[in-house]
C-alpha positions, 0 to 999 in steps of 0.5 A: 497477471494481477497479484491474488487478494492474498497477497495485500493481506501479507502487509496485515500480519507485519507491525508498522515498524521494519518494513516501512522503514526499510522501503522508505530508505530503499525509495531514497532518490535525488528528488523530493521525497514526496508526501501521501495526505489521507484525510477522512469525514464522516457523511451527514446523510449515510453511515459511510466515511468520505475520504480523501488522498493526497499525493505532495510532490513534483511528479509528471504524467505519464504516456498514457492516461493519468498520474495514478495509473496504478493505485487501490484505497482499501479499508479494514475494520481490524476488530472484525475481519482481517479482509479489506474492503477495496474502495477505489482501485485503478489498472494493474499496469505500471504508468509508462514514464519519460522525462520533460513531460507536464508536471504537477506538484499535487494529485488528489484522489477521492470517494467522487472520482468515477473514472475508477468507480470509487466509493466512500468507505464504510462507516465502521473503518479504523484502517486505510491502506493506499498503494499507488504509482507515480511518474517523478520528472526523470521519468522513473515510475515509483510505486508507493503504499502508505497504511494509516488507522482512524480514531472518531472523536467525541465531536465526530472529526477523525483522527489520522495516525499515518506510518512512514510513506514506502516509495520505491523506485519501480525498477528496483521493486522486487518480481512476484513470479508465483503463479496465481493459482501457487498463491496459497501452495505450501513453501519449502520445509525448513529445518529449524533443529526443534521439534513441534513439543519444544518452546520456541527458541528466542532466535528461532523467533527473531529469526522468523519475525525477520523472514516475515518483514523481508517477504511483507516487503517484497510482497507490498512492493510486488503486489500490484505489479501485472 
């Protein structure tokens, strides 16, 4: 089952902060923590972006085909519409991994890979998100995501501010068993103890910023799973 749409925008709603952070930490392994490099420039003939994303670090190919068996790049424009644009987007299945497989130290994808259909970005982007998957050499698939915003300076070069990369081994990436057309059902009333005329109570806020970051992250880690 593929993850619905709605579910990539949950990553939207939560601040750069916690929930990276903590699948960053969740991702820690014995091997090199590897490196998402996102760059972005601007095409002379179109008003479109070209793009490009680097994945750093030893990993192996898995049993089938290519070391991004999994992966989306999509692009927002957060001053018009919260929904993203999917620029280049890959199988839905997780790579099949085994150890002692051929390595590389680095995999580049970009707007010319046709394998996956990709295209250039549109030219009004300030946000990219990169989900992916990747074999390390113990043959553990890992999945990984990494959101970066865009700022154009005056002499038309980008500037790409990227938060903490999330990797997280696939085997302890949380299951997303809500069937696809329960994506948008309502979920259990809580009792908070307050009334809909009452402010809001501080703890119950801080309460409720925590319960988002945790289900943002179990949605990022799940999101692409089949």
């Amino acid at each position: 089952m593929r993850i619905a749409r709605t579910h990539r925008l949950a990553l939207t709603a939560l601040g750069a902060g916690v929930a990276l952070t903590l699948g960053t930490a969740a991702g820690a392994s014995a091997q090199q923590q590897p490196e998402v490099g996102i760059s972005v420039e601007r095409d002379p003939s179109s008003t479109n972006l070209h793009w490009s994303v680097t994945l750093d670090v030893e990993h192996s190919e898995p049993t089938d085909t290519g070391p991004w068996v999994e992966w989306a790049v999509d692009g927002y424009n957060t001053h018009k519409s919260p929904w993203p644009i999917t620029v280049a987007e890959g199988s839905s299945e997780s790579p099949q991994c085994e150890a002692d497989r051929p390595t590389r130290s680095s995999t580049v994808l970009d707007d010319t890979s046709r394998v996956f259909d990709a295209i250039m970005l549109p030219g009004d982007t300030d946000r990219v998100m990169v989900f992916g998957a990747y074999c390390d050499t113990e043959g553990v698939a890992h999945r990984i995501e990494v959101e970066a915003y865009l700022t154009e300076e005056a002499d038309g070069t980008f500037t790409v501010e990227q938060y903490p990369l999330v990797d997280v081994p696939d085997e302890d990436a949380p299951e997303d068993d809500v069937p696809e057309e329960d994506d948008d059902a309502e979920g259990p009333i809580v009792d908070t103890g307050w009334t809909g005329d009452s402010a809001l109570s501080p703890l119950a806020a801080l309460t409720g910023a925590a319960l988002l970051g945790a289900g943002g992250t179990t949605v990022a880690a799940s999101r692409r799973r089949a």
